[in-house]
N, C-alpha and C positions, 0 to 999 in steps of 0.2 A: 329688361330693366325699365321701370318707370320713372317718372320724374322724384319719388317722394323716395327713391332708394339712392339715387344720387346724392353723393355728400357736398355740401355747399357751404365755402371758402367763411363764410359769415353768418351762420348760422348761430342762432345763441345771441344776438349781439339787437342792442335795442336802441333805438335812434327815433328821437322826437323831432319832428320837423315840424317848424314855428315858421318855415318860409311862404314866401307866396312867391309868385311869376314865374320867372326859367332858373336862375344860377341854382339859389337854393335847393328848388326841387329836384333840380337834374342832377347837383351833388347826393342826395338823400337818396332818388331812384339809381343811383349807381351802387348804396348798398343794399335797396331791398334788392337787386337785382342778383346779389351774389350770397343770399340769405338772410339777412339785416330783419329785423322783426321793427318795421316802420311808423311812425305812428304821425298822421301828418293834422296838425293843429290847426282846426278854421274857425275862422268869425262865422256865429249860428248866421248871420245877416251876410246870405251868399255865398261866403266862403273866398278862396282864395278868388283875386280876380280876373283870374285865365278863364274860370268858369264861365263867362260872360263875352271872353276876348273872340268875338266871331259876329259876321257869319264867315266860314260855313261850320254846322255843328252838326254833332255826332245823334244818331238818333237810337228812340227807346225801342223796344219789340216792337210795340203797336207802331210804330211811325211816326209821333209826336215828339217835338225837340226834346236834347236832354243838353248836357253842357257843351261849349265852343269846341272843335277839334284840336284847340289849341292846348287846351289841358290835358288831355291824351299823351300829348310828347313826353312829358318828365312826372307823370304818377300812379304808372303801373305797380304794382306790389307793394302799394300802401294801403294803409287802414287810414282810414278819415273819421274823426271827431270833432264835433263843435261847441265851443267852449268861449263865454266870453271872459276873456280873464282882466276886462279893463273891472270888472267887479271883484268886489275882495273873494267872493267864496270861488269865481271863475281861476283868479288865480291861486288860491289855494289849492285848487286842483292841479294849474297846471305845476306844481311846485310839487305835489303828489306821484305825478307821473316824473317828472324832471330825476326825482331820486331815487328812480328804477333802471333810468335811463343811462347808455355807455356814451353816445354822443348827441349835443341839441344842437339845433340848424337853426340862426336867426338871421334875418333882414332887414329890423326895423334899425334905423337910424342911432348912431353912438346915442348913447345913455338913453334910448328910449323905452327899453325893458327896465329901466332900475325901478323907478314910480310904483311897478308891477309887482317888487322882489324878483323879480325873474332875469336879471342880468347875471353876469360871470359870477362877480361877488356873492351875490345869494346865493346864486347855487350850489357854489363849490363850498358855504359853508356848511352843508349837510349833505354836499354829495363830495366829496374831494377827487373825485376819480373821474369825473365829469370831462370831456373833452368838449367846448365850450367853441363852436364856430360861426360867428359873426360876419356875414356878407355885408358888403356898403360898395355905394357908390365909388368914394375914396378914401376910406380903412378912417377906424378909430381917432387918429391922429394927424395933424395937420392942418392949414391954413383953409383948406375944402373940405375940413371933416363932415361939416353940418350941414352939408349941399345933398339931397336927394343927384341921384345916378341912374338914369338910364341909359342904355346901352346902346345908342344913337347917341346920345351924347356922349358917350364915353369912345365909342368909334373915333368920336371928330376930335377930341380932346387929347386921345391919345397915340395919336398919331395916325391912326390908319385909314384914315378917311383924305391925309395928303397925299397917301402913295395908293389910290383907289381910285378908278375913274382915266376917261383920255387925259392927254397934256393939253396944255393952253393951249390955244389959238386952235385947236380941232375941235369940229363939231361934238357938240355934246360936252366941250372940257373944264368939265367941275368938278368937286371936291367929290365921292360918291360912297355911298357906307355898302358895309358887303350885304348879302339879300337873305343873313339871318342873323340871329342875335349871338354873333362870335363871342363880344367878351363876357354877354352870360355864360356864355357855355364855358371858355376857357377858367373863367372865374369856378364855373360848377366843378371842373377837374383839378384846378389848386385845389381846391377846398376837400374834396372827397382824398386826395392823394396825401395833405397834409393831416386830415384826420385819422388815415390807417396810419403814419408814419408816426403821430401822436398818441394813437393805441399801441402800436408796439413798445414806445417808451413808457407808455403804462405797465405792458405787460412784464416789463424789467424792475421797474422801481414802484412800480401803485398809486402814480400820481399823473393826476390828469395837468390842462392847460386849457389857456387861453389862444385862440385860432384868427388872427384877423386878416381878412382877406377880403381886397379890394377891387371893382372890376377897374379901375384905372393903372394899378398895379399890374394886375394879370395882363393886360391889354401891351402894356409898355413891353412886359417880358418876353409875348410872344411877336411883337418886332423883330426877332431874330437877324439876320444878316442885315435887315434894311437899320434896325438901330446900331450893328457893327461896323457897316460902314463910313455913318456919323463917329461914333467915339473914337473908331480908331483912324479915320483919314478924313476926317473932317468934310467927308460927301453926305451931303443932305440930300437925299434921293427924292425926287419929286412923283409925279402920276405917268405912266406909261402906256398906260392901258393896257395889254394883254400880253404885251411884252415883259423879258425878263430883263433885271439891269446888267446882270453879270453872266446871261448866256443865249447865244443867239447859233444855229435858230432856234427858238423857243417863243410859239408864238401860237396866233390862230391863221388859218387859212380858210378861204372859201373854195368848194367847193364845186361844179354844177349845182348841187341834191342839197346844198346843208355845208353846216362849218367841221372842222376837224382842228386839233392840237395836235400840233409835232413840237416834242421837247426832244431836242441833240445836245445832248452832255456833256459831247468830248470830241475830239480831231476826227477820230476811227468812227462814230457815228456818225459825222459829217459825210466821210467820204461815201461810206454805206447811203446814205440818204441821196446824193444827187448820184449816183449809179443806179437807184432805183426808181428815178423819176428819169432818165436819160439824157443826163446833165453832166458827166464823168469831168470834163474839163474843167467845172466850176471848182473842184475839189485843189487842181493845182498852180490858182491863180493867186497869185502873192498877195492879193485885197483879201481872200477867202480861208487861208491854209491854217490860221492857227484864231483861236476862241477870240483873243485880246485883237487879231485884227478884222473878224467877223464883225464884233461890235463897232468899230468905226464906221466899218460897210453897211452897217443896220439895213439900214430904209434901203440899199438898192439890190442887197442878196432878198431882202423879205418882196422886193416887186417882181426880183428873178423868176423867185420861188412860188409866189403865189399866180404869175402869170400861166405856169404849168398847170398847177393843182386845180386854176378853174376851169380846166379842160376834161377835168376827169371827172367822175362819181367820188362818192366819201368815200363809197364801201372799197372801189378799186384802190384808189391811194392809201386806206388801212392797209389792204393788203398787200399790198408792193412794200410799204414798208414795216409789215409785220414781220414778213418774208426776209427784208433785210438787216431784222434786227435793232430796229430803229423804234422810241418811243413815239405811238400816237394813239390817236385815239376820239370818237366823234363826240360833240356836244351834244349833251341827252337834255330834255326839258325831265321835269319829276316824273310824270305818268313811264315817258321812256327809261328812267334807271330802271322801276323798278318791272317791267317789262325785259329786262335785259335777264338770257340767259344765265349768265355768270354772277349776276345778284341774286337770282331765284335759289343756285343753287348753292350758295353763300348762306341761305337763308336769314336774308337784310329784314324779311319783311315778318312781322307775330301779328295773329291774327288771335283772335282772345272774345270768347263768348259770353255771354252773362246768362246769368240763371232766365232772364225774360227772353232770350233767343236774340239779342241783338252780339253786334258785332263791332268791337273796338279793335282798331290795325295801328300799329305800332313799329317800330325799327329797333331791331335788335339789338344789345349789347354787345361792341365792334369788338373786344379782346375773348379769345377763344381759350379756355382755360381747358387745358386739357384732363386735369383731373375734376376738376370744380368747376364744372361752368357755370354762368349765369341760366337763373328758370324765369320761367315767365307765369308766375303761379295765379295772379287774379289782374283781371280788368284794372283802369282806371278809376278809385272809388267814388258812388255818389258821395254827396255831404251829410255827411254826420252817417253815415252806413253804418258805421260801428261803433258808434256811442257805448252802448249797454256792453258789449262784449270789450273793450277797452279797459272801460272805466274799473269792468269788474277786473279782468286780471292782473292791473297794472295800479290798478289806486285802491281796489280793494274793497271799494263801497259795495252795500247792497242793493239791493232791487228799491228797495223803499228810499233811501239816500239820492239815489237816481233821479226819482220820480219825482223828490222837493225839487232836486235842480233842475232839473225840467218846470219845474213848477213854475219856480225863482226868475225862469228866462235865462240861467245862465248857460244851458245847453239847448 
């Protein structure tokens, strides 16, 4: 069976993407990803500005630069058109395509598509079915509506740049953002999740919506236990560094070779874990026996423990406590994830060719559908790659039509 006979969950389904950077895009490549017929909207002047966000950059057949590496991550199985729609006839087009379109992906700052016709309201007056999703910094509405958002700043904003990083008074102990762009990303997963959820309610009643979704929002949500701890017992969790607050051991250890994580979950994994480091006694001393008084012990089980484990190799102490059942496991830099057996054969990693013989690598789509999985059917596109084949099937124009706006500068 080849890939074009596989049936795909999204197939059918036509999504214009007006975004630039990560959240947008990565929500929009999450449906070309499952069939989505994607159409991704750039300024003729560069285009999105990941194309540029490098070095290091992805190269052409010959070996001469083409775009940053960085656009690679979030716009595989798109089509790219360029289009200036700050001009009337730029937006007339994109207003042509908009009402062909099941879902639009936008970025630009509350009311900054209205000027254009190309906000909610416009469009839903000729498309009604439209599922309309609005990315911001901090959503439509509110005293920071009109504040641009990046996600560094939204880290530190919204909490998680408090509980990121050593504690005071330890070397290195400051405030620390995580080493990728989370609340794009999380924001990219709202937004893709609430627009199938907003296509379904289309597919009941036939009426689209309005989507806003904010990465300051999305940021707060995924706070998880550390924002439960606050509302419901009034603990304001600070920075720990590599430590957990509510489970010990749970931590990093050194090694001889290298660092390792052991994460113990429960009592029964405790005892499992010093029986396999040859520690049996630690298991039944009344400072060590149960989770809540683990954590009091913090700092002198974790200097127990780590005085053993830098006597060993990483690979030995995985295996003692592979063997006994106990969560661990070694700290990979990138090159070593994906060098690791068990990601190869996960296959994390898409390798994707272009018609000039070059080579764009990519990570795969993490949920495994078993009937409908995700394809990985073309490259990252260049800009404006598919102007002429867009335009025609989706707005209709001809050959000659084309060529004015080309003429015009607006493509």
């Amino acid at each position: 069976m080849t890939d074009s006979d596989i049936p795909m969950a999204l197939a059918g389904l036509k999504v214009l993407d007006l975004s630039r950077i990560l959240a947008g895009p990565y929500a929009a490549q999450t449906f070309a990803d499952l069939g989505a017929d994607v159409v991704k909207v750039e300024n003729p002047d560069g285009g999105d500005d990941t194309r540029k966000w490098g070095p290091p950059f992805t190269r052409n057949g010959d070996g001469s630069r083409d775009d940053a590496a960085y656009f690679s991550a979030c716009n595989r199985n798109k089509r790219s058109v360029t289009i200036d729609f700050s001009t009337k006839e730029g937006a007339d087009l994109v207003r042509k395509l908009a009402a062909k379109a099941d879902i639009l992906i936008e970025n630009f700052k509350p009311g900054g598509l209205q000027k254009y016709g190309l906000d909610y309201a416009s469009i839903a007056a000729f498309n009604p079915g439209i599922i309309y999703c609005s990315i911001t910094g901090f959503g439509q509405t509110g005293p920071y509506s009109h504040r641009s958002g990046y996600d560094f700043l939204i880290q530190g904003m919204g909490g998680l740049m408090s509980i990121t990083g050593h504690p005071d008074g330890s070397p290195g102990g400051v405030p620390m953002k995580v080493g990728v762009a989370v609340c794009d990303l999380f924001t990219g997963m709202f937004a893709a999740n609430a627009a199938l959820a907003a296509l379904a309610y289309r597919h009941k009643t036939g009426l689209g919506q309005h989507i806003d979704c904010a990465l300051l929002d999305s940021q707060i949500a995924m706070l998880a236990n550390q924002s439960a701890n606050w509302l419901n017992a009034e603990v304001c969790p600070g920075r720990m560094g590599n430590s957990h607050p509510s489970v010990v051991p749970y931590t990093v250890y050194q090694a001889k070779d290298g660092f390792i994580i052991i994460a113990c979950g429960n009592d029964k994994q405790f005892i499992r874990l010093t029986a396999a480091l040859g520690m049996p006694a630690v298991a039944d001393d009344a400072d060590f026996t149960s989770n809540e008084a683990r954590i009091k012990n913090r700092d002198r089980l974790d200097a127990m423990l780590g005085d053993i484990i830098a006597t060993l190799d990483r690979a030995e102490v995985i295996n003692k406590l592979e063997t006994a059942g106990v969560s661990c496991g070694p700290i990979n830099d990138i090159a070593e994830v994906f060098a690791d057996p068990h990601v190869k054969a996960r296959g994390a990693r898409i390798d994707q060719m272009r018609a000039d013989g070059s080579q764009i690598s990519t990570t795969a789509y993490a949920a495994r559908l078993g009937v409908t999985p995700a394809q990985y059917r073309t490259p990252p596109p260049r800009l404006g790659e598919h102007n002429d084949q867009v335009i025609t099937e989706w707005a209709g124009l001809t050959v000659d039509e084309i060529a004015a706006l080309r003429v015009a500068k607006v493509m």
